[in-house]
Rosetta silent file (secondary structure, phi, psi, omega in degrees, C-alpha in Angstrom):
SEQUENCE: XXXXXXXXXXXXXXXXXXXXXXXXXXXXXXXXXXXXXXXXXXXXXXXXXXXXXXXXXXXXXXXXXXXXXXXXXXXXXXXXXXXXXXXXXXXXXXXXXXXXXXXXXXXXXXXXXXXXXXXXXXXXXXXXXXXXXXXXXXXXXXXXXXXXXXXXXXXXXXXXXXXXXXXXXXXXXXXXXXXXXXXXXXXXXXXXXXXXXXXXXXXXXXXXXXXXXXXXXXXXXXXXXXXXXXXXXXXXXXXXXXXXXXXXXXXXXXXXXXXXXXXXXXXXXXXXXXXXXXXXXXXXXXXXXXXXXXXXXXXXXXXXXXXXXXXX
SCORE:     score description
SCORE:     0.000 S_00000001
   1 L     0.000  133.129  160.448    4.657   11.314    3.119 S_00000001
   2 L   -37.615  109.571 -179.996    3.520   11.352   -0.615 S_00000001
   3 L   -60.925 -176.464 -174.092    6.034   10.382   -2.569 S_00000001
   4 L   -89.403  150.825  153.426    6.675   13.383   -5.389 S_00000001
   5 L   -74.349   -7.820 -178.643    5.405   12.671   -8.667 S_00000001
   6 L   -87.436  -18.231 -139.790    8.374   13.653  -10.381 S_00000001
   7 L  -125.530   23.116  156.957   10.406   11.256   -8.198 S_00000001
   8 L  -133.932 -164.649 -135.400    8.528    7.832   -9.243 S_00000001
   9 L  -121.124    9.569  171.843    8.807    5.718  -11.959 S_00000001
  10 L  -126.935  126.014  148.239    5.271    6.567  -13.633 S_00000001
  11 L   -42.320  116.175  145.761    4.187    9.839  -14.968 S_00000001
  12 L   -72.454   89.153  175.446    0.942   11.469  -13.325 S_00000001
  13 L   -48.598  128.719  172.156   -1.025   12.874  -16.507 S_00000001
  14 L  -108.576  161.651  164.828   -1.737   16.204  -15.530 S_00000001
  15 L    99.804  -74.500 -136.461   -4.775   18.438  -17.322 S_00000001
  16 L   -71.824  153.859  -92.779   -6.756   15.423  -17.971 S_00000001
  17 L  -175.551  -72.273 -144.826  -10.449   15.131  -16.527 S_00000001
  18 L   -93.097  108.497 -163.287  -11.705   11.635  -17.456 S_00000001
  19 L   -77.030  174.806 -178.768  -10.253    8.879  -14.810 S_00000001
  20 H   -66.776   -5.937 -165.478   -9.240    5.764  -17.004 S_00000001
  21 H  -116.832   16.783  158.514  -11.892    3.551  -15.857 S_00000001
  22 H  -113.521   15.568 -166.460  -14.537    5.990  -17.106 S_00000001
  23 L   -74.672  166.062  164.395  -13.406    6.916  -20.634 S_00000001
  24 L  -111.594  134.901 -169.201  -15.806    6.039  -23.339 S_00000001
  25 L   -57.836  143.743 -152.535  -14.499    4.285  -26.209 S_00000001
  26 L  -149.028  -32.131 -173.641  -14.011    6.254  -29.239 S_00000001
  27 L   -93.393  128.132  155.087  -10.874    3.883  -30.895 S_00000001
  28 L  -102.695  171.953 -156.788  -11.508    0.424  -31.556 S_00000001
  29 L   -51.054  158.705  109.882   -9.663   -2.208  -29.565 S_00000001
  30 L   -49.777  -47.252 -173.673   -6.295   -3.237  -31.007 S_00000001
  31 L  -132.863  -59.844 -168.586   -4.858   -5.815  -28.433 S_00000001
  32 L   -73.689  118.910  174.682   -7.460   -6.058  -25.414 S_00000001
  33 L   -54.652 -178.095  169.474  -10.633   -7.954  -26.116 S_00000001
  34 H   -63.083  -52.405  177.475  -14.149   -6.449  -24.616 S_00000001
  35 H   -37.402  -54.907  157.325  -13.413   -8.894  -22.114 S_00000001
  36 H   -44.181  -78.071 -171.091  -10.298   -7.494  -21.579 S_00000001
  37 H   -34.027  -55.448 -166.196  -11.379   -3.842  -21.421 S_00000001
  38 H   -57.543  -24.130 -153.618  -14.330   -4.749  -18.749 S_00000001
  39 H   -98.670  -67.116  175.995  -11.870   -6.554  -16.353 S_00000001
  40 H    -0.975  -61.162 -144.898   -9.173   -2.807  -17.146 S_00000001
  41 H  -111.959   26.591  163.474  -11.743   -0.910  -15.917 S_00000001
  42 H  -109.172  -48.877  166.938  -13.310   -2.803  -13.107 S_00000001
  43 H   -98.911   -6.548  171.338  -10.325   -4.203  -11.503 S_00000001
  44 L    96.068   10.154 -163.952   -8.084   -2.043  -12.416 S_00000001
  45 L  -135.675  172.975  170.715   -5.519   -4.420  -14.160 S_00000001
  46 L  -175.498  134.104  152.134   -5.186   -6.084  -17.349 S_00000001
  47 E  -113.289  155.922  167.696   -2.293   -8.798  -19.028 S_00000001
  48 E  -122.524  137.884 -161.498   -1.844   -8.819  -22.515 S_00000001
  49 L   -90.513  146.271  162.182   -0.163  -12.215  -22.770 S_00000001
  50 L    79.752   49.630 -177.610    3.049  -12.692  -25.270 S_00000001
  51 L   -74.265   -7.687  178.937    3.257   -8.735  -25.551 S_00000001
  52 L  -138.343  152.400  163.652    6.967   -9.216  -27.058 S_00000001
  53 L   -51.819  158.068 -175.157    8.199  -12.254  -28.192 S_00000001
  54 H   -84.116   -9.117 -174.025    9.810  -14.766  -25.124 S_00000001
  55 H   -99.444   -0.575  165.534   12.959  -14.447  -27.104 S_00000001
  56 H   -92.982   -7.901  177.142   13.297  -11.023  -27.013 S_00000001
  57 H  -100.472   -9.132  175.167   12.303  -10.542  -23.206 S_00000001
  58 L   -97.810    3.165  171.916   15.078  -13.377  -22.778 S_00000001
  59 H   -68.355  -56.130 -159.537   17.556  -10.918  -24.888 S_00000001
  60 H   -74.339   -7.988 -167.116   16.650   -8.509  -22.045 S_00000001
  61 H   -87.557  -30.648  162.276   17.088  -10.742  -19.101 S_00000001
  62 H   -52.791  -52.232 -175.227   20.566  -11.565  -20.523 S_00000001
  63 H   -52.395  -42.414  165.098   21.496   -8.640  -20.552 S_00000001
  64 H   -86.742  -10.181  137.351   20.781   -7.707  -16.952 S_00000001
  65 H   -60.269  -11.241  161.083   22.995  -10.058  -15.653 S_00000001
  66 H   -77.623  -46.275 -159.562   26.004   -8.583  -17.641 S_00000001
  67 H   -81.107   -9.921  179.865   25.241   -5.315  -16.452 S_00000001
  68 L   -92.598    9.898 -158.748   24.962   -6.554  -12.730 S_00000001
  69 L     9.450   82.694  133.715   27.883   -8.453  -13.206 S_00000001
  70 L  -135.240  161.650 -164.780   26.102  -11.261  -11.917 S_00000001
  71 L   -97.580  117.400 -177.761   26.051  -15.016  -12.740 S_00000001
  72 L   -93.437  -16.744  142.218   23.004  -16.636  -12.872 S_00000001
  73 L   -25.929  -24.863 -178.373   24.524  -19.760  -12.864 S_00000001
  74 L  -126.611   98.657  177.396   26.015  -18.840   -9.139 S_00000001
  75 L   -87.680   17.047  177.699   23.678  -17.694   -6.865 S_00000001
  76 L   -91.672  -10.402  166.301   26.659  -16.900   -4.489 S_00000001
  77 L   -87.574    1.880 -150.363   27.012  -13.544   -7.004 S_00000001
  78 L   -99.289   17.720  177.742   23.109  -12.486   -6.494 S_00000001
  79 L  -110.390   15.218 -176.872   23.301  -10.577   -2.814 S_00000001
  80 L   -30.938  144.094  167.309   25.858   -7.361   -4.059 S_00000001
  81 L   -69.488  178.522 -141.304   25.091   -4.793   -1.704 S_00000001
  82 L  -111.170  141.575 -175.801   22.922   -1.631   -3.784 S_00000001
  83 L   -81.532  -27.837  165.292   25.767    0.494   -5.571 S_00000001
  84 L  -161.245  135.512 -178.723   23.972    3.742   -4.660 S_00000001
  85 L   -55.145  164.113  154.597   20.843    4.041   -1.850 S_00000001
  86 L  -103.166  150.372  175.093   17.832    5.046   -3.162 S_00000001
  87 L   -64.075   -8.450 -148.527   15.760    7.918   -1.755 S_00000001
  88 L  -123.018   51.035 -178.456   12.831    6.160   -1.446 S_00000001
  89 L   -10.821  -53.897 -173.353   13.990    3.249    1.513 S_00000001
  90 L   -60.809  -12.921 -171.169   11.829    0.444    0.593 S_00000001
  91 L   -60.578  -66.400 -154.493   13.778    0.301   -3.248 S_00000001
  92 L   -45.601  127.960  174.568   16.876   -0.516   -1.289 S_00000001
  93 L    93.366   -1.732 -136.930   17.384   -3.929   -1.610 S_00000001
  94 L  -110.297   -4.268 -138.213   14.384   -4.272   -3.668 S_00000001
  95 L    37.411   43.129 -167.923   16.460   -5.236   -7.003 S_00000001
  96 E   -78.894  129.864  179.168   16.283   -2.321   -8.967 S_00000001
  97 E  -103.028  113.302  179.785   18.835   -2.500  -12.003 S_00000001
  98 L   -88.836   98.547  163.441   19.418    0.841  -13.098 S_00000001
  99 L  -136.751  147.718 -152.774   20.076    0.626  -16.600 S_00000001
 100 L  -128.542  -41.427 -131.876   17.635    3.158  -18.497 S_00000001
 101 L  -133.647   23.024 -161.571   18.885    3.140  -22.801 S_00000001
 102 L   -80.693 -178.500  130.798   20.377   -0.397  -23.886 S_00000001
 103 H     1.134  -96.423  171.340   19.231   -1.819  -26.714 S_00000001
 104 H   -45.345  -42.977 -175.603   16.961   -4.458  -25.418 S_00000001
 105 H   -77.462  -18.283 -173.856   15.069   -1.930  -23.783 S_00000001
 106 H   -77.280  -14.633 -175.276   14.028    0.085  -26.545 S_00000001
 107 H   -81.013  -51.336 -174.875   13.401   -3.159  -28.314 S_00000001
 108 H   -62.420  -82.244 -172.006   10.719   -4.086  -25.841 S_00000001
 109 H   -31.807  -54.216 -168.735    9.258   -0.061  -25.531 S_00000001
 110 L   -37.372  -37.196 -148.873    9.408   -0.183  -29.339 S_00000001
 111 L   -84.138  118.643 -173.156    7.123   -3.124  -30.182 S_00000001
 112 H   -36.334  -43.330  172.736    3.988   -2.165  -32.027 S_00000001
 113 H   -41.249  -87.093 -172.344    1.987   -4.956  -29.222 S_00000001
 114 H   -21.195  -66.511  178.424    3.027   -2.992  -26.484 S_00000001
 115 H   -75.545  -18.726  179.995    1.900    0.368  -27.937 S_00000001
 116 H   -85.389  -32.446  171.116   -1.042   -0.849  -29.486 S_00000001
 117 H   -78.157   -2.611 -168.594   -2.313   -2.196  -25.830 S_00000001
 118 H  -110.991  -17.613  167.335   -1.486    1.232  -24.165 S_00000001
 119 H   -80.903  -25.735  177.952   -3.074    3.243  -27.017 S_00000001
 120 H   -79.486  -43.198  160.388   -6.583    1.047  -26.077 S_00000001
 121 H    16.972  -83.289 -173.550   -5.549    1.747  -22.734 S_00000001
 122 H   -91.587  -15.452  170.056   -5.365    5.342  -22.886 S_00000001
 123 L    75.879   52.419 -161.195   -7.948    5.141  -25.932 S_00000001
 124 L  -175.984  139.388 -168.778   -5.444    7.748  -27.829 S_00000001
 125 L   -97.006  -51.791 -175.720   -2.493    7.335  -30.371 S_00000001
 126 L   -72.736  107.473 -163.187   -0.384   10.291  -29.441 S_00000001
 127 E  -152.865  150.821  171.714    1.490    8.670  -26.281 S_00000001
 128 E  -131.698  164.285 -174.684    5.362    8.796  -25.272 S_00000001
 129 E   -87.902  127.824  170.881    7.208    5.667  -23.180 S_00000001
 130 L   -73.995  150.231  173.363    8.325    6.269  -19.852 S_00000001
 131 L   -79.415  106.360 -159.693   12.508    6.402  -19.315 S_00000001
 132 L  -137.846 -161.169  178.001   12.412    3.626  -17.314 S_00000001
 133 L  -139.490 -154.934  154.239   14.736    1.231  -15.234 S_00000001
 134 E   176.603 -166.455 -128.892   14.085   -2.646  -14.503 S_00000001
 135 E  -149.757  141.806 -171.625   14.555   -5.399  -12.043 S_00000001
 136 E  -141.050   72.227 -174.985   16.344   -8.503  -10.935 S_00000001
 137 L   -80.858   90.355  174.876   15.166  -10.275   -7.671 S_00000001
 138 L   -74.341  177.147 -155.452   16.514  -12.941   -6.374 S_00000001
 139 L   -77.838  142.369  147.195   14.686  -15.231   -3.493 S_00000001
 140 L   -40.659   93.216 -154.709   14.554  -13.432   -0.370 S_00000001
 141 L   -84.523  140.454  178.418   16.066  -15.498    2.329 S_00000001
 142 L    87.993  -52.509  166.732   13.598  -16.626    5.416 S_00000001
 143 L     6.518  123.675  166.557   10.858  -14.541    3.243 S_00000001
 144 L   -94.174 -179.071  124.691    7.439  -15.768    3.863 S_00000001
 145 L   -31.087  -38.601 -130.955    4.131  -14.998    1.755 S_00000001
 146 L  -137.624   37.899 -177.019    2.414  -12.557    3.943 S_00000001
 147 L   -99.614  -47.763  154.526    6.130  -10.515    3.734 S_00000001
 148 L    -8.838  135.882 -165.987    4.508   -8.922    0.784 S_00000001
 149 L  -149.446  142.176 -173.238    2.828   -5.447    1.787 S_00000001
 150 L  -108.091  158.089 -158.377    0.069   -3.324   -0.339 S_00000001
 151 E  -166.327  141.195  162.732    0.688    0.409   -0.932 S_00000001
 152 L  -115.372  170.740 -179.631   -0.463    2.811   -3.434 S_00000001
 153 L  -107.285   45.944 -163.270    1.665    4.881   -5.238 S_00000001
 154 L  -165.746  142.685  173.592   -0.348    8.319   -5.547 S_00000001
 155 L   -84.696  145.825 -164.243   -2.322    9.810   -2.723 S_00000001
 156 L  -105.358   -1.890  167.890   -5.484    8.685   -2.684 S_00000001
 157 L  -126.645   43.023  156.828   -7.365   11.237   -1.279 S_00000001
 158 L   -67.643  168.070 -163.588   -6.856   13.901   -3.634 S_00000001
 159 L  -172.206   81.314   26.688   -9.793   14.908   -5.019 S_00000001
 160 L  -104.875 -176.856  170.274   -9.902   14.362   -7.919 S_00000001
 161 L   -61.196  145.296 -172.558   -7.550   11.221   -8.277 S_00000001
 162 L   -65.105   95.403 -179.007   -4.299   11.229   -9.519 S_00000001
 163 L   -48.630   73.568  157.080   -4.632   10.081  -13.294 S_00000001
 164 L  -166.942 -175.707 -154.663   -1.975    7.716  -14.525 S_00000001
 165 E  -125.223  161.058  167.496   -1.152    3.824  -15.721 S_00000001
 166 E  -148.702  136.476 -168.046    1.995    1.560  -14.802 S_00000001
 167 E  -113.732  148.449  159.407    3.250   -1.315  -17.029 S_00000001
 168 E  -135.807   96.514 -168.456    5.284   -4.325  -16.022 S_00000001
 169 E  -102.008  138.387 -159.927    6.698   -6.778  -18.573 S_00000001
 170 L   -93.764  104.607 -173.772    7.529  -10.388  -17.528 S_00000001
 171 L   -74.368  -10.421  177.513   11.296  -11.506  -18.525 S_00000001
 172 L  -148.148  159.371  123.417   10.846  -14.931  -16.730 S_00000001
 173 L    14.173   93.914 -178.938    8.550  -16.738  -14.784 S_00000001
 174 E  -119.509  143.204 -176.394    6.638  -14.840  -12.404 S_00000001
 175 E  -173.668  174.509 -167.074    4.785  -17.772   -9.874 S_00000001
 176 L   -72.520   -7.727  167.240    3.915  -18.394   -6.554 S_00000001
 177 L   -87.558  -59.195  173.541    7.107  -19.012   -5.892 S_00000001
 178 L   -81.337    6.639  164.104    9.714  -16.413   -7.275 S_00000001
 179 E    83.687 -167.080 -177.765    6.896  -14.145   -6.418 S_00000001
 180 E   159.885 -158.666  160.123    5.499  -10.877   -8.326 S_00000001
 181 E   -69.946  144.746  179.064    2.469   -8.649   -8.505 S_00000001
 182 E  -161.205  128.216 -173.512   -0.345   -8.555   -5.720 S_00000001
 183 E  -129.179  174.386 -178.274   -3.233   -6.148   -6.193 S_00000001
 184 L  -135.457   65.933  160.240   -6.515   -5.691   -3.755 S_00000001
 185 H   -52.200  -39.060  154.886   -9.148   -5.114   -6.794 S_00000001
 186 H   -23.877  -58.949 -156.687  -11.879   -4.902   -4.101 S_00000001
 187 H   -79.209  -59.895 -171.200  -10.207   -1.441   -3.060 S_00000001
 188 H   -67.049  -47.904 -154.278  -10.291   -0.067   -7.396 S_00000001
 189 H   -81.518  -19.948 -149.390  -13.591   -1.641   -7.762 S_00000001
 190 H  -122.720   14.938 -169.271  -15.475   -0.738   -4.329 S_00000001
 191 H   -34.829  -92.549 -172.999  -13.101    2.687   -3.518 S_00000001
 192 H   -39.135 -103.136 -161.195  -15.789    5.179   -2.278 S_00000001
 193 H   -12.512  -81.995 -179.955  -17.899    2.457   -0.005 S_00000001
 194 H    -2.377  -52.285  178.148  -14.278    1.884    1.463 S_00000001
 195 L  -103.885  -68.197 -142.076  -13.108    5.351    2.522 S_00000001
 196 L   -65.308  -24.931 -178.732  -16.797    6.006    3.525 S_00000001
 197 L   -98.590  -19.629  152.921  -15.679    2.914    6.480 S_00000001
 198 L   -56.221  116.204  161.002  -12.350    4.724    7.359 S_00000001
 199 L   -17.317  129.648 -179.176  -11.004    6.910    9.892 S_00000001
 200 L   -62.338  -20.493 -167.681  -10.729   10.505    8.488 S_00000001
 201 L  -124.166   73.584  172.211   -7.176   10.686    8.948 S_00000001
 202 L   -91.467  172.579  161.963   -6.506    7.203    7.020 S_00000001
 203 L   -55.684  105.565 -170.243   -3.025    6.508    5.246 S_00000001
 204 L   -80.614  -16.144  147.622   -3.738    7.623    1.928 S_00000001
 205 L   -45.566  -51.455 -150.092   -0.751    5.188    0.886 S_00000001
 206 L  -110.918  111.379  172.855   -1.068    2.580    3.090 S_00000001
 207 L   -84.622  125.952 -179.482   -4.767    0.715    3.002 S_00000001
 208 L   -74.056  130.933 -178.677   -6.077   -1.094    6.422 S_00000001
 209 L  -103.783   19.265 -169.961   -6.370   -4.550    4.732 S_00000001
 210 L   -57.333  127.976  148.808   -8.417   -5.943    7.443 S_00000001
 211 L    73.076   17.382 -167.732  -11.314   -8.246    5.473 S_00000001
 212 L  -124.861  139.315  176.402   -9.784   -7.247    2.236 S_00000001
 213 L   -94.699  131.705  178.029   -8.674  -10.134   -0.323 S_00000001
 214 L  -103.999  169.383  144.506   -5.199   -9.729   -2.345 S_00000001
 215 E  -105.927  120.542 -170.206   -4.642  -11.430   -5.924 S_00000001
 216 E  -107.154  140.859 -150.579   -1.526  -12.600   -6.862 S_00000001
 217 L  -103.907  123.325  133.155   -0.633  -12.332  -10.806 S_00000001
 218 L  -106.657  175.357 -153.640    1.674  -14.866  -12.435 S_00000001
 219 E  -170.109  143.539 -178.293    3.037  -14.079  -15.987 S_00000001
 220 L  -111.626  168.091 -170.235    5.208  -15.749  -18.366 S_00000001
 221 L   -71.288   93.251   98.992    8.075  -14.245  -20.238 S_00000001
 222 L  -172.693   21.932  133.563    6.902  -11.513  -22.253 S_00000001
 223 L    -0.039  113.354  163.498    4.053  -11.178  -20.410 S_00000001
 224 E  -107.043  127.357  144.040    2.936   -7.181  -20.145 S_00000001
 225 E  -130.432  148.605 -175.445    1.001   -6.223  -17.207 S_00000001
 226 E  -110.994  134.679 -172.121   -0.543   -2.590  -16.958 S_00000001
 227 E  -128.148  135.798  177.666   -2.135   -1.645  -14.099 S_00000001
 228 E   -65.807  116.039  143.881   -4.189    1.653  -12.870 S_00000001
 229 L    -1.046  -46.786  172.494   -2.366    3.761  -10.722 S_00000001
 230 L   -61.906  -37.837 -164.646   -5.373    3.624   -8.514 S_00000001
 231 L  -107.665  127.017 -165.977   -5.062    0.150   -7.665 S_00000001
 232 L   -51.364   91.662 -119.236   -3.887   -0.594   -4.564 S_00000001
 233 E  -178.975 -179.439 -149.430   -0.741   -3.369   -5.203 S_00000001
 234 E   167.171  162.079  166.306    2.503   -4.683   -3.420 S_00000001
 235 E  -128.652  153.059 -170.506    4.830   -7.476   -4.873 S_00000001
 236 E  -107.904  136.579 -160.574    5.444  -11.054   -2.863 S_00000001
 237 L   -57.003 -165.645 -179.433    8.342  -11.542   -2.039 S_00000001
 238 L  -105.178  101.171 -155.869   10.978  -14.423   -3.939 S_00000001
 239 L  -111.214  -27.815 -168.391   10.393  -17.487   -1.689 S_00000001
 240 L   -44.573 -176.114 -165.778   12.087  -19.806   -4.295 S_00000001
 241 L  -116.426  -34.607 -149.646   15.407  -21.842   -3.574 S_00000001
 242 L  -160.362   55.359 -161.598   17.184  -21.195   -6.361 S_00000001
 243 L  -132.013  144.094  164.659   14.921  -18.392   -9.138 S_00000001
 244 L  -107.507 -150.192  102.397   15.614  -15.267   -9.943 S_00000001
 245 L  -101.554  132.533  174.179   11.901  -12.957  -11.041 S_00000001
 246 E  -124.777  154.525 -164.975   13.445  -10.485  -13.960 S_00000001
 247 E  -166.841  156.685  153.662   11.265   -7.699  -14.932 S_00000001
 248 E  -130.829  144.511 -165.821   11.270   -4.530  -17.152 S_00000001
 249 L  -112.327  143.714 -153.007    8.983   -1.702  -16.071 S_00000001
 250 L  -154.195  100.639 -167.969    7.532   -0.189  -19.116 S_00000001
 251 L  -126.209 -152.927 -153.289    4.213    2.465  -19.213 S_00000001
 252 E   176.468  110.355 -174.494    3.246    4.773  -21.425 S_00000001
 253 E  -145.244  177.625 -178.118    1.240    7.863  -20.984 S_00000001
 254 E   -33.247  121.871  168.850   -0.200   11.339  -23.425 S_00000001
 255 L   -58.795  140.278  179.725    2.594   12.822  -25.199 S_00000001
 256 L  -119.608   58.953  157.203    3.342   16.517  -24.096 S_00000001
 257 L   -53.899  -21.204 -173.872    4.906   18.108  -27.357 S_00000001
 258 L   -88.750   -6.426  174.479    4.294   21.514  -26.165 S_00000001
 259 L  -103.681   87.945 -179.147    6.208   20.933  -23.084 S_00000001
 260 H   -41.699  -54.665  179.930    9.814   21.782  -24.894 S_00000001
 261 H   -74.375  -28.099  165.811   11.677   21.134  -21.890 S_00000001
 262 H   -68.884  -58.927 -179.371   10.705   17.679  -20.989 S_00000001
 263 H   -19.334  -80.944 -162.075   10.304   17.035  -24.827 S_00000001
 264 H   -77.432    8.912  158.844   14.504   17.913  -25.225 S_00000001
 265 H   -99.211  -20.840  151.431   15.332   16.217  -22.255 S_00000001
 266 H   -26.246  -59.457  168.033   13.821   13.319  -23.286 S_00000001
 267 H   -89.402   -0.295 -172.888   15.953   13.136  -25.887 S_00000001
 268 H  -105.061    3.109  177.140   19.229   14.054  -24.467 S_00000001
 269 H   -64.734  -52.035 -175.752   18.819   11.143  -21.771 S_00000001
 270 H   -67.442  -51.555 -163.929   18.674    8.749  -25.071 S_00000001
 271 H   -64.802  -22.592 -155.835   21.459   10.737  -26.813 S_00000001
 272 H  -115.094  -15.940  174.094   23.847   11.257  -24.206 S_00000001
 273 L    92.712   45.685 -152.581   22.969    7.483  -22.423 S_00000001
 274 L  -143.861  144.230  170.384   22.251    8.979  -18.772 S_00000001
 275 L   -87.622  155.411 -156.156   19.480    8.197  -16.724 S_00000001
 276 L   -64.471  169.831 -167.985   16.820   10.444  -15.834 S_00000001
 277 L   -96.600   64.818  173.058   17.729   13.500  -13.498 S_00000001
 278 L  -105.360  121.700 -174.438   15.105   12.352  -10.781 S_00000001
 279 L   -77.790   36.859  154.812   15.648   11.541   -7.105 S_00000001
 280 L   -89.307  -24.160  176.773   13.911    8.357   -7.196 S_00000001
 281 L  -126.352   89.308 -171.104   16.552    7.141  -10.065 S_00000001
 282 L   -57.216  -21.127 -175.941   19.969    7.136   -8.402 S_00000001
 283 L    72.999  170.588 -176.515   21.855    5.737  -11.837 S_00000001
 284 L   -91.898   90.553  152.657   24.840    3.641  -12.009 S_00000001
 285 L    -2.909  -70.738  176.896   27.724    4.582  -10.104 S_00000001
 286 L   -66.997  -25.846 -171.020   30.093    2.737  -12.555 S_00000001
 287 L    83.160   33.875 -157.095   28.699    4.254  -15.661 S_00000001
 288 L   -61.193  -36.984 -150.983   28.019    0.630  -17.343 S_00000001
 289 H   -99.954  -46.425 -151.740   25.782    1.754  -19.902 S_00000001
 290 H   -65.626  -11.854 -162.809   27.842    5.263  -20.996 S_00000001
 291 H   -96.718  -28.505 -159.774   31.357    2.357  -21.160 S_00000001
 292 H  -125.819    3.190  150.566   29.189   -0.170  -23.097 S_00000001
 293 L  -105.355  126.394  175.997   26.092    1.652  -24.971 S_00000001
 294 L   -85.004  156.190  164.873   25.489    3.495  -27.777 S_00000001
 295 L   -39.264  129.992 -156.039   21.899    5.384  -28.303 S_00000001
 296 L   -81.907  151.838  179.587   19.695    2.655  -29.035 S_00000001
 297 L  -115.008  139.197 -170.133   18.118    2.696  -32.576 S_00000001
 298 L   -74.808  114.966 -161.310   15.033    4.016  -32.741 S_00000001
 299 L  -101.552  158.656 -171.311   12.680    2.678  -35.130 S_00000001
 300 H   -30.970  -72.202  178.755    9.539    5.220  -36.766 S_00000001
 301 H   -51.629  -22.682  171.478    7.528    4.255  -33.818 S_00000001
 302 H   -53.658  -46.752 -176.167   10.501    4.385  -31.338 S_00000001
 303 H   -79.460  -27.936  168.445   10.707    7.966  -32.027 S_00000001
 304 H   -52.148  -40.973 -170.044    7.382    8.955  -31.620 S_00000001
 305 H   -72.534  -21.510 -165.840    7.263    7.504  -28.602 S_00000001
 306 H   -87.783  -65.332  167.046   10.583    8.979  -27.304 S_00000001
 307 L   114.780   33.050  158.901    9.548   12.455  -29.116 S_00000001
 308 L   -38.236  -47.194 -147.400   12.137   13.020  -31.759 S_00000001
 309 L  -116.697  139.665  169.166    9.664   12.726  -34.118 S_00000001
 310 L  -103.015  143.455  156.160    5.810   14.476  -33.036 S_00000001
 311 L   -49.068  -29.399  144.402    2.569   12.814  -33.821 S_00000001
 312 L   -31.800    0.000    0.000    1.162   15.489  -35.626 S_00000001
């Protein structure tokens, strides 16, 4: 089944007409070279390297070991069983740290880099920051390579396609070892030919990967990578002995002032410290962030992006 769009961790721009790999440029670039741009909208990927400083993505990595009250020092604290299931089965287990409002994260959403690659991105200044969560995976015991499994997260045979971007920024060391992103760029670049060799009733999630080549991304610590919706992706598992892979997931998509009700829930998620009301984002049981965060401060660009403040 499709997952819901309300109930994953990216926004699906609705209304809009132009998929991302066909806009025409109108802004000029900010962060992504031409070079950059051509490989966006051909493979369907992109990193922009050092999008935050490494000492601020190693602010955030601290941090999620306090809130997971784990030790990274002890890897005899890093199996806790999951605190609350997720609806979504494959999460479970998957390290998702649900913390949505510290600090650190807003520091990261915040940073002019960030937003300046997701405005060439989207080719468009008026943009709000996904509510987001972020992730702490430790190696995977017996875990091979080929454990790793590609999936999209939007059905793919809508018609037209489901319109939206997903960011990942890299708090450590992502390598062939602790593992990461794996994309099939064949499948974004060569899509129609593809489905024109498929069974009418294919998985629109699941892609037969027969004869199909993955790529596996490594990234250094503040690494961003943004990726199309569209492209067909999976993560490899943590084969390391003794690594954690840390992550923050971070997108970015059109701002909707006119929708009043997202708009003032937006803000009462930051004000009141609560994670979004979604079933895909189960929240913290203990209440970690509500015992030991206040609403994070927002800097001019913070609030635009959040949507205290409108673009207008």
């Amino acid at each position: 089944m499709q997952p819901d769009a309300d109930a994953i961790s990216h926004p699906i721009s609705a209304g809009l007409t132009t998929q991302l790999k066909d806009i025409e440029k109108t802004l000029p670039l900010r962060v992504l070279s031409k070079a950059d741009w051509t490989h966006w909208i051909t493979k369907g990927y992109v990193i922009v390297r050092q999008a935050v400083p490494v000492a601020q993505a190693k602010a955030l990595a601290d941090v999620l070991w306090a809130f997971d009250e784990k030790d990274p020092a002890d890897p005899s604290t890093w199996y806790a069983p999951e605190r609350r299931p997720h609806v979504r089965k494959e999460l479970n287990n998957a390290g998702m740290v649900e913390i949505y409002h510290h600090q650190a994260l807003w520091d990261n959403r915040q940073t002019p880099r960030v937003y300046d690659a997701f405005v060439d991105i989207w080719d468009r200044e008026d943009l709000w920051v996904t509510i987001d969560r972020a992730n702490l995976n430790p190696p995977k015991k017996g875990a091979t390579t080929k454990d790793g499994f590609i999936h999209w997260d939007v059905n793919t045979s809508l018609d037209p396609p489901p319109i939206g971007v997903q960011g990942v920024l890299s708090l450590d060391v992502q390598d062939s070892e602790t593992g990461g992103f794996q994309c099939a760029p064949y499948l974004f670049e060569h899509f129609d030919e593809w489905v024109a060799t498929q069974p009418a009733d294919r998985n629109p999630l699941l892609p037969d990967m027969t004869g199909i080549a993955r790529e596996d991304i490594s990234l250094d610590p503040g690494d961003l990578m943004i990726f199309n919706s569209l492209l067909a992706h999976g993560v490899r598992p943590n084969i390391s002995k003794d690594r954690v892979r840390l992550a923050q997931y971070i997108s970015m998509h059109p701002a909707e002032p006119e929708n009043t009700r997202e708009k003032s829930e937006r803000i009462r998620l930051w004000q009141e410290v609560e994670p979004p009301n979604r079933p895909d984002f189960p929240g913290d049981p203990r209440g970690w962030e509500k015992q030991h965060v206040r609403p994070a401060a927002l800097s001019p660009l913070g609030r635009r992006l959040l949507g205290v403040d409108d673009w207008a």
